[in-house]
TIVO-2410 file (N, C-alpha, C; in nm, 3 decimals):
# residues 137
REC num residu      c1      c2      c3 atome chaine
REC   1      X   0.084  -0.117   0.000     N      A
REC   1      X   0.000   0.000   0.000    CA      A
REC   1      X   0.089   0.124   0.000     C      A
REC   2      X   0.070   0.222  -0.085     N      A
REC   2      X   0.137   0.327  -0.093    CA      A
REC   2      X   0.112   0.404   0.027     C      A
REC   3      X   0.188   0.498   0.059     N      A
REC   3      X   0.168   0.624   0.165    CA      A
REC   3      X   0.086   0.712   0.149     C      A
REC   4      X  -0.022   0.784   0.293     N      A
REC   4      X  -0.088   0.847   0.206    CA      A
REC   4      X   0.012   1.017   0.257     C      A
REC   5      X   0.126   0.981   0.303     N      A
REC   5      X   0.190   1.143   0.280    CA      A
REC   5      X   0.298   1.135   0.210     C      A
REC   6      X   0.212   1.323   0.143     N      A
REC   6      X   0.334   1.371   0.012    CA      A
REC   6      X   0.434   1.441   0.094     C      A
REC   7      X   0.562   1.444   0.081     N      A
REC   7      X   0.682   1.506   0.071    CA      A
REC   7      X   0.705   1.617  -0.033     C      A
REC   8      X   0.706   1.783   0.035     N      A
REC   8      X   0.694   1.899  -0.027    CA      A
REC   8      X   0.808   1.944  -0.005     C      A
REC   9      X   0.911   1.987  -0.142     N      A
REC   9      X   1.054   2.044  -0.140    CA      A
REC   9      X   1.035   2.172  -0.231     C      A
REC  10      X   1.137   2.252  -0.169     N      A
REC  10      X   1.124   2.416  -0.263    CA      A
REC  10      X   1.256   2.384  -0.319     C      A
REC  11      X   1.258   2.437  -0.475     N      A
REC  11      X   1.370   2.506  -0.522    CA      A
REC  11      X   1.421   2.620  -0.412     C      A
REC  12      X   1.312   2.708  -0.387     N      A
REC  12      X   1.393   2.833  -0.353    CA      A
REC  12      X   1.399   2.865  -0.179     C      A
REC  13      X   1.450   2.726  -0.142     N      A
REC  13      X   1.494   2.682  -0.032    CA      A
REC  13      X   1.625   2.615  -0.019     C      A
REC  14      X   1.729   2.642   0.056     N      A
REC  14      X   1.828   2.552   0.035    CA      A
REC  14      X   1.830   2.411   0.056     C      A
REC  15      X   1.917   2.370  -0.032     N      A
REC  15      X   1.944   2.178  -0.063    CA      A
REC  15      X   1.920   2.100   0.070     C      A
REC  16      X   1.837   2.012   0.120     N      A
REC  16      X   1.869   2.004   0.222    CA      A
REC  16      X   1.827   1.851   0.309     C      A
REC  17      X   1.857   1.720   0.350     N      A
REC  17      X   1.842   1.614   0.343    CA      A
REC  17      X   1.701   1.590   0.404     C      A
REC  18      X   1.628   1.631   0.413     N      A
REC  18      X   1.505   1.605   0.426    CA      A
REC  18      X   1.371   1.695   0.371     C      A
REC  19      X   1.255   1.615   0.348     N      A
REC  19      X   1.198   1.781   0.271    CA      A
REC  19      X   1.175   1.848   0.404     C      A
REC  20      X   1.077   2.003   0.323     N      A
REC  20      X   1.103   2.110   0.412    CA      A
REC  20      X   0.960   2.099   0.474     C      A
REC  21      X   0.846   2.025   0.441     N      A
REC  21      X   0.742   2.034   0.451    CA      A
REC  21      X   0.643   1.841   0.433     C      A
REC  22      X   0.544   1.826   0.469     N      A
REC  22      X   0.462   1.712   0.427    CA      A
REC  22      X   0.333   1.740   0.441     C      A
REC  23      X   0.267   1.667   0.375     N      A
REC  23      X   0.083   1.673   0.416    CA      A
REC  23      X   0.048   1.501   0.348     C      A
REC  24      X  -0.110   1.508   0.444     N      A
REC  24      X  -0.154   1.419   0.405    CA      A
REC  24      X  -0.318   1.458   0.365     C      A
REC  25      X  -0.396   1.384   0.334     N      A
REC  25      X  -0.463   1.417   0.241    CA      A
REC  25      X  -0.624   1.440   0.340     C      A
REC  26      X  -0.710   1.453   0.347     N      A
REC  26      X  -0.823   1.483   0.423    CA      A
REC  26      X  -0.882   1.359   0.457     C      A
REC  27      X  -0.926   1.312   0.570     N      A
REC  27      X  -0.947   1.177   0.610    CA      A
REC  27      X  -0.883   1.093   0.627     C      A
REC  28      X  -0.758   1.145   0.631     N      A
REC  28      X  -0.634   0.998   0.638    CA      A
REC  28      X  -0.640   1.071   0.878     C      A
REC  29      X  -0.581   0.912   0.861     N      A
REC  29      X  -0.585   0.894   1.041    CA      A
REC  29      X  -0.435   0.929   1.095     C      A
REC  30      X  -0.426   1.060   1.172     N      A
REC  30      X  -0.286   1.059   1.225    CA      A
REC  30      X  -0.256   0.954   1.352     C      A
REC  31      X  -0.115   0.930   1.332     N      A
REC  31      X  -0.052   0.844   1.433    CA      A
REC  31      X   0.020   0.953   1.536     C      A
REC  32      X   0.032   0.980   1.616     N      A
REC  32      X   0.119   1.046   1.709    CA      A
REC  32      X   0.179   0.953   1.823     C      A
REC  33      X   0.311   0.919   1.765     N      A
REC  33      X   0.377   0.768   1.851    CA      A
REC  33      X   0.478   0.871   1.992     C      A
REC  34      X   0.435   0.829   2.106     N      A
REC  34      X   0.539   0.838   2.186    CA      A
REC  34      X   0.688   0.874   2.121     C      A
REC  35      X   0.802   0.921   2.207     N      A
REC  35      X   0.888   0.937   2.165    CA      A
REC  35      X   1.002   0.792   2.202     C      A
REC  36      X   1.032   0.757   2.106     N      A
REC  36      X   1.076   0.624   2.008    CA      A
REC  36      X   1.243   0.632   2.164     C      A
REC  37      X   1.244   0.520   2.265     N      A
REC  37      X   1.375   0.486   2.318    CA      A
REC  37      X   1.432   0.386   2.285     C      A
REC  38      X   1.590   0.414   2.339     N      A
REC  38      X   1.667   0.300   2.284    CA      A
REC  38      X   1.669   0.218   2.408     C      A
REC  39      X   1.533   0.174   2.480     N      A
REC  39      X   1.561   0.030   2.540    CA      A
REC  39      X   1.550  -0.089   2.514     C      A
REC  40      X   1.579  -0.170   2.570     N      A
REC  40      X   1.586  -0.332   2.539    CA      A
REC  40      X   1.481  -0.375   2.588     C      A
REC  41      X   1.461  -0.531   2.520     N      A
REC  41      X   1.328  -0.586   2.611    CA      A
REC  41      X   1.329  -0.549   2.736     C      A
REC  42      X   1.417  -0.566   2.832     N      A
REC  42      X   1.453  -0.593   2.972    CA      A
REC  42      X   1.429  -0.435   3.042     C      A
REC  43      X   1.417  -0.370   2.962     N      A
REC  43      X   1.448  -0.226   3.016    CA      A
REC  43      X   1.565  -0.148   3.010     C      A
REC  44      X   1.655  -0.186   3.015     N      A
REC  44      X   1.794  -0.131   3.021    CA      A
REC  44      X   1.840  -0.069   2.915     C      A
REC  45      X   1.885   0.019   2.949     N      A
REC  45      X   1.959   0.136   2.789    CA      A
REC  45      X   2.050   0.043   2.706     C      A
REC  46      X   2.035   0.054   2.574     N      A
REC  46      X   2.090   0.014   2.471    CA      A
REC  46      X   2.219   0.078   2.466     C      A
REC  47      X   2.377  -0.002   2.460     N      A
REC  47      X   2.475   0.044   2.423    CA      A
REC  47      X   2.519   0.194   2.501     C      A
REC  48      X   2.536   0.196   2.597     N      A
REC  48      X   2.490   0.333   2.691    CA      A
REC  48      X   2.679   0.403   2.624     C      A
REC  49      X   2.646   0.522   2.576     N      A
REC  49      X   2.768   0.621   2.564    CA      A
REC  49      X   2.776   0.633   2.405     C      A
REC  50      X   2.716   0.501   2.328     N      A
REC  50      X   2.688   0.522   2.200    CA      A
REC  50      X   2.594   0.592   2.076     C      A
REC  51      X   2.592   0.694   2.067     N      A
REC  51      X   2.485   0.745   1.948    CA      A
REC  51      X   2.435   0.699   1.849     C      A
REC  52      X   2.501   0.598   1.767     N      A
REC  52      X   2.466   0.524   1.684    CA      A
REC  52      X   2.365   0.415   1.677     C      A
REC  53      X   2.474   0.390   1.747     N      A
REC  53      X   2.373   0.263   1.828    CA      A
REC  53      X   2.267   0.262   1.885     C      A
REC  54      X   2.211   0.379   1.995     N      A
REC  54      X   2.122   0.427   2.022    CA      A
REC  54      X   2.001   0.476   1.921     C      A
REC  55      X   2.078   0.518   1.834     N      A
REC  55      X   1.959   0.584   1.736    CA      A
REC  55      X   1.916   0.463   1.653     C      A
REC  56      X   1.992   0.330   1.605     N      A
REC  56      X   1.910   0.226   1.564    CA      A
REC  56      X   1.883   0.196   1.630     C      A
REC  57      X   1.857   0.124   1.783     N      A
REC  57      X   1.717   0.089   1.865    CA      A
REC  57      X   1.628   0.219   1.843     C      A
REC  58      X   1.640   0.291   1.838     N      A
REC  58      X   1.516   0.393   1.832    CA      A
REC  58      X   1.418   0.350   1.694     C      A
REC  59      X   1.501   0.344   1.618     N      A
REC  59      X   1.440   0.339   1.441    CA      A
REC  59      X   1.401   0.172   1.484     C      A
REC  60      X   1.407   0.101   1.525     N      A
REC  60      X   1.369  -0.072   1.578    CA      A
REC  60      X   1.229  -0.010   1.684     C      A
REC  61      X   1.265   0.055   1.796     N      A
REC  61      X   1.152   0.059   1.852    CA      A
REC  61      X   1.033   0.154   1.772     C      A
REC  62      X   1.052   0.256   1.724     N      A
REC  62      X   0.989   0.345   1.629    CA      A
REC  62      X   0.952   0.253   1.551     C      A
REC  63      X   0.958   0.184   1.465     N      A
REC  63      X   0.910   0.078   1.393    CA      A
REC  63      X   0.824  -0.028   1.428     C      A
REC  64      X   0.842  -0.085   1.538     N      A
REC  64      X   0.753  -0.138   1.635    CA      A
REC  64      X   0.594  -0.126   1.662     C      A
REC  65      X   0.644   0.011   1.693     N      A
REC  65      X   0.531   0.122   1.751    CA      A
REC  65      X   0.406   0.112   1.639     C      A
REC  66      X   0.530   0.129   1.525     N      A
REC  66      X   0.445   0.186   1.392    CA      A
REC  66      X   0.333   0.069   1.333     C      A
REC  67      X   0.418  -0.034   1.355     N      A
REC  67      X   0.323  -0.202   1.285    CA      A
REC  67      X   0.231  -0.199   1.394     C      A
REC  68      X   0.254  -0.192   1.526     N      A
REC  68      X   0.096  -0.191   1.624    CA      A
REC  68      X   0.016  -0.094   1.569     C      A
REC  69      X   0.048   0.041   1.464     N      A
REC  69      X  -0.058   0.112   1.467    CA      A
REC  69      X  -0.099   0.061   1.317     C      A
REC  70      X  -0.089   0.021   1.271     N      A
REC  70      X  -0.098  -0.035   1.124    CA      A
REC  70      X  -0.015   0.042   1.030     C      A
REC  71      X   0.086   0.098   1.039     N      A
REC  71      X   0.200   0.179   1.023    CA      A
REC  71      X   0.320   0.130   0.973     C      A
REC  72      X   0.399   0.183   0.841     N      A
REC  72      X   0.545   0.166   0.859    CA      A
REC  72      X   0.609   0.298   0.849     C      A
REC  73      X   0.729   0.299   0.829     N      A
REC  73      X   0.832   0.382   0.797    CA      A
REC  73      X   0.782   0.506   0.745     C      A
REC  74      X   0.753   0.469   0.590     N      A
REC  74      X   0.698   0.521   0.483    CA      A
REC  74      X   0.575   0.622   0.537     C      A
REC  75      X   0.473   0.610   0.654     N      A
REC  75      X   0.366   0.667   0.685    CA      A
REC  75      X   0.381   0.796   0.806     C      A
REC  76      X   0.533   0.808   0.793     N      A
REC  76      X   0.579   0.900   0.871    CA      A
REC  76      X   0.579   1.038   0.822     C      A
REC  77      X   0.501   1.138   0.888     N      A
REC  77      X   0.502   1.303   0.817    CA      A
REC  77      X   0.570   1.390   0.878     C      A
REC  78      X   0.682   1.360   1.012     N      A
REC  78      X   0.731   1.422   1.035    CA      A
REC  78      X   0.802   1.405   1.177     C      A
REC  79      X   0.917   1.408   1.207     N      A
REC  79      X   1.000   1.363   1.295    CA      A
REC  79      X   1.099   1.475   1.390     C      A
REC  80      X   1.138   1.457   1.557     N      A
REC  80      X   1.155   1.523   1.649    CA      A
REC  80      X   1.290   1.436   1.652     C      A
REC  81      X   1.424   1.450   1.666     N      A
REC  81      X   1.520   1.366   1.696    CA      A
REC  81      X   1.652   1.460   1.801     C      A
REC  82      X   1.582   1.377   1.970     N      A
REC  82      X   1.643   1.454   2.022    CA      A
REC  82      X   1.752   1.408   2.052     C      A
REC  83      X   1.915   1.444   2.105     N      A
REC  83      X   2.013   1.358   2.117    CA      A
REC  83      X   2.051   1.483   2.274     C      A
REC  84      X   2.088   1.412   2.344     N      A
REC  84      X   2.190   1.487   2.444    CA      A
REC  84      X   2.293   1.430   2.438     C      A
REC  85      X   2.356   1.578   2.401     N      A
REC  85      X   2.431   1.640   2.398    CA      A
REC  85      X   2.463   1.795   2.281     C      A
REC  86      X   2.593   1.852   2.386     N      A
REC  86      X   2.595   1.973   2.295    CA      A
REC  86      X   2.682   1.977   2.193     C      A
REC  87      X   2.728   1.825   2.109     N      A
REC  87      X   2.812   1.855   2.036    CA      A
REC  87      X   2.755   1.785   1.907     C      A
REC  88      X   2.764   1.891   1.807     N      A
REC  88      X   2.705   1.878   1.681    CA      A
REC  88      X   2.766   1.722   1.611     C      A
REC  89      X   2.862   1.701   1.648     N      A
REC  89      X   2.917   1.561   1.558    CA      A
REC  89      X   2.901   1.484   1.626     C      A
REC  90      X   2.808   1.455   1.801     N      A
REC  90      X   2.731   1.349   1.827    CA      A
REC  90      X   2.587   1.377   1.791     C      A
REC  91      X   2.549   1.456   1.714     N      A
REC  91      X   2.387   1.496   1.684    CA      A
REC  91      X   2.398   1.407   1.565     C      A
REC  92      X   2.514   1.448   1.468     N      A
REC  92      X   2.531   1.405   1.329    CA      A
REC  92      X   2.518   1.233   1.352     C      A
REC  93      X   2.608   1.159   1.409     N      A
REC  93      X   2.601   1.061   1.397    CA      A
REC  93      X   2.463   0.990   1.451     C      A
REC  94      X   2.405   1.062   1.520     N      A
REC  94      X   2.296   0.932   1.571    CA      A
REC  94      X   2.190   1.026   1.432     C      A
REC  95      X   2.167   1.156   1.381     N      A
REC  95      X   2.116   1.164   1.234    CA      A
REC  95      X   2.166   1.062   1.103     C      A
REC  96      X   2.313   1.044   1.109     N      A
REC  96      X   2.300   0.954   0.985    CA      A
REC  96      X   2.246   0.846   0.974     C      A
REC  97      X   2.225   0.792   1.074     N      A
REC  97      X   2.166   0.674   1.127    CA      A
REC  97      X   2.036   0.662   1.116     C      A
REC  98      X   1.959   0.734   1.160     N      A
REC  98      X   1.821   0.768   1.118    CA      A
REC  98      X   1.756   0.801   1.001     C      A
REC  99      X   1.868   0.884   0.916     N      A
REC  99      X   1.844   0.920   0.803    CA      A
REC  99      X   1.859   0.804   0.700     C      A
REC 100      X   1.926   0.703   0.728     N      A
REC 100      X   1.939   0.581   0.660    CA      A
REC 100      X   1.848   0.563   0.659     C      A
REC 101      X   1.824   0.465   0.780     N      A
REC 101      X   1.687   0.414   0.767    CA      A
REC 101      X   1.578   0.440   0.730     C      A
REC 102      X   1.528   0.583   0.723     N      A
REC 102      X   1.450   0.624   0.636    CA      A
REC 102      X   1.436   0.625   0.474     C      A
REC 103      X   1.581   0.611   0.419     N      A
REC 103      X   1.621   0.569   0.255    CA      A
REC 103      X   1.527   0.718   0.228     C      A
REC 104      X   1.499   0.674   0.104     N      A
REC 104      X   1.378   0.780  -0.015    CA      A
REC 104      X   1.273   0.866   0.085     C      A
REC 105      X   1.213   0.789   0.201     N      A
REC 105      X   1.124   0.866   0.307    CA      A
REC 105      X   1.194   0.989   0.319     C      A
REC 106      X   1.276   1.096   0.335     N      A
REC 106      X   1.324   1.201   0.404    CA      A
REC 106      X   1.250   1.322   0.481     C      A
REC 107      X   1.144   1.236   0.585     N      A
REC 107      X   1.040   1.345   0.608    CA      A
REC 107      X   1.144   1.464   0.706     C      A
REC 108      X   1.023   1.561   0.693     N      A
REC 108      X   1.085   1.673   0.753    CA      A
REC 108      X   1.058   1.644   0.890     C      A
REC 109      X   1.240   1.701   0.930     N      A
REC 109      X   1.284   1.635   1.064    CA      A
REC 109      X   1.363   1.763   1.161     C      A
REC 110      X   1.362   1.782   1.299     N      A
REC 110      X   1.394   1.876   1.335    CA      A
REC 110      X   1.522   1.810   1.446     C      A
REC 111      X   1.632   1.855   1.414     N      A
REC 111      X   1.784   1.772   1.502    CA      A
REC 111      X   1.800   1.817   1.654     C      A
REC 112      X   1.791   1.840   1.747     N      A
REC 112      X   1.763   1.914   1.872    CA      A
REC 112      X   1.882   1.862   1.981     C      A
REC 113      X   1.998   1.923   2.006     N      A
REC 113      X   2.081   1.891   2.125    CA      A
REC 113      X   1.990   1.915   2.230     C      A
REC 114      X   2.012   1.810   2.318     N      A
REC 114      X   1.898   1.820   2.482    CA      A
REC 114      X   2.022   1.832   2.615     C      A
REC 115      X   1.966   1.920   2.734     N      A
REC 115      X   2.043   1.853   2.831    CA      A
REC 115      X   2.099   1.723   2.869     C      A
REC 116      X   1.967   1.661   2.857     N      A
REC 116      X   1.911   1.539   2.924    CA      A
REC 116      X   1.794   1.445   2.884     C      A
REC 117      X   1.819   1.323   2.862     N      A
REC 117      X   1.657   1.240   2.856    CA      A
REC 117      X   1.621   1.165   2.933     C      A
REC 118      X   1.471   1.150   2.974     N      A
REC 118      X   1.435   1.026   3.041    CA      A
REC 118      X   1.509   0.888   3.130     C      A
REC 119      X   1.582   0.800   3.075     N      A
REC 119      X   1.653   0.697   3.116    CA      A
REC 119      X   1.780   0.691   3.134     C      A
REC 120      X   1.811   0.616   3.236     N      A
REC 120      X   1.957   0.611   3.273    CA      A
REC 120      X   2.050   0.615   3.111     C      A
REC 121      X   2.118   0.685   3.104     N      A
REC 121      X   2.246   0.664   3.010    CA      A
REC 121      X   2.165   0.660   2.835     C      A
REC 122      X   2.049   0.729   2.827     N      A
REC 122      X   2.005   0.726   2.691    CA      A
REC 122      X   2.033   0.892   2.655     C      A
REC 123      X   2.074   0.860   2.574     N      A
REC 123      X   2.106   0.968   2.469    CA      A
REC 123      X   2.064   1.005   2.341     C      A
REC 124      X   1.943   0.962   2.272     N      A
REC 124      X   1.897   0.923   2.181    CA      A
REC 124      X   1.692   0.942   2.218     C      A
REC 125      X   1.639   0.985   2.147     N      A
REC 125      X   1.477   0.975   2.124    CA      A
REC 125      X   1.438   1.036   2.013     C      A
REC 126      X   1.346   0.956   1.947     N      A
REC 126      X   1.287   1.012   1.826    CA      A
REC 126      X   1.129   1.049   1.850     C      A
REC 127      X   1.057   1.094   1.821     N      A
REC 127      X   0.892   1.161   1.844    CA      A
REC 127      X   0.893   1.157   1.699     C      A
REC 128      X   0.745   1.123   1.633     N      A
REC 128      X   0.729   1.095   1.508    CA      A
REC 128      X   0.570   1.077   1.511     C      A
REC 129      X   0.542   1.185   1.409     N      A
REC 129      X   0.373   1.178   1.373    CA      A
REC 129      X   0.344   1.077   1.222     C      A
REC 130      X   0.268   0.994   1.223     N      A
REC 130      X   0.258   0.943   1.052    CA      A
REC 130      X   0.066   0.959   1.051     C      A
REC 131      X   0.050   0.940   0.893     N      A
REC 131      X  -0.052   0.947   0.875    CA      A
REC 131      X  -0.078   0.801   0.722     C      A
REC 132      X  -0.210   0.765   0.772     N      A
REC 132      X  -0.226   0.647   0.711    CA      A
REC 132      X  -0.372   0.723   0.655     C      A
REC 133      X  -0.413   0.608   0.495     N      A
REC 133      X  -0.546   0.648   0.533    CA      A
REC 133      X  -0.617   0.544   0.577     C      A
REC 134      X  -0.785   0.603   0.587     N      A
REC 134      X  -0.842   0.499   0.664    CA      A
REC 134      X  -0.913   0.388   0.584     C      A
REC 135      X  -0.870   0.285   0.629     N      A
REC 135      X  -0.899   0.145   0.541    CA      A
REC 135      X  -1.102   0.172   0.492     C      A
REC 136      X  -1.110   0.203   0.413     N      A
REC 136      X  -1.285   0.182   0.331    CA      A
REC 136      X  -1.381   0.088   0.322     C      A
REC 137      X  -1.345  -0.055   0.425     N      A
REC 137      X  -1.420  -0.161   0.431    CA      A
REC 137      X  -1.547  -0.125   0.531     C      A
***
């Protein structure tokens, strides 16, 4: 099943790895998923001191989230990716990571250094709205 959100890019905006904008279409059902952690079954922080690593359990649990709602990847309109810390080349790495996994998806995404998150030793959360439409049976 195709997505029902479009991805909106300006020329007369600079180049930029995600679009600048999305919509979905009138009657489609938003998802508003919790913000996506890197824990393990057990509870315990994933890979604690790592960004990378952290940010794929996120895109694993974010994904998760998404198939309970009848959701994938693709049905995502727009993404929160917070990382603590204040240094731009640990923001970058737990973004390339995310940005992978998204492939061709590149919804518009906002990068945010944090003090602090939630769980012992996590450094990593994603918040992510998608929109599906609603099945016609």
């Amino acid at each position: 099943m195709s997505s029902a959100v479009q991805l909106i890019r300006s020329a007369d905006l600079a180049a930029a790895p995600y679009a600048y904008a999305a919509t979905a279409p009138a009657g489609s059902r938003l998802i508003f998923l919790a913000g996506a952690c890197p824990l393990e079954d057990d509870g315990t922080t994933t890979a604690p001191g790592d960004y990378a690593a952290q940010a794929s359990r996120c895109v694993e649990t974010l994904d998760i989230a998404l198939r309970a709602s009848g959701a994938t990847l693709s049905d995502i309109i727009s993404t929160r990716v917070l990382v603590a810390s204040s240094s731009q080349a640990d923001l970058v790495a737990a973004w390339d990571v995310i940005h992978a996994a998204f492939g061709d998806h590149d919804v518009p995404s906002t990068l945010m250094g944090v003090t602090v998150l939630g769980y012992d030793h996590q450094l990593v959360e994603i918040e992510a709205v998608a929109a599906i439409t609603e099945d016609p049976r």
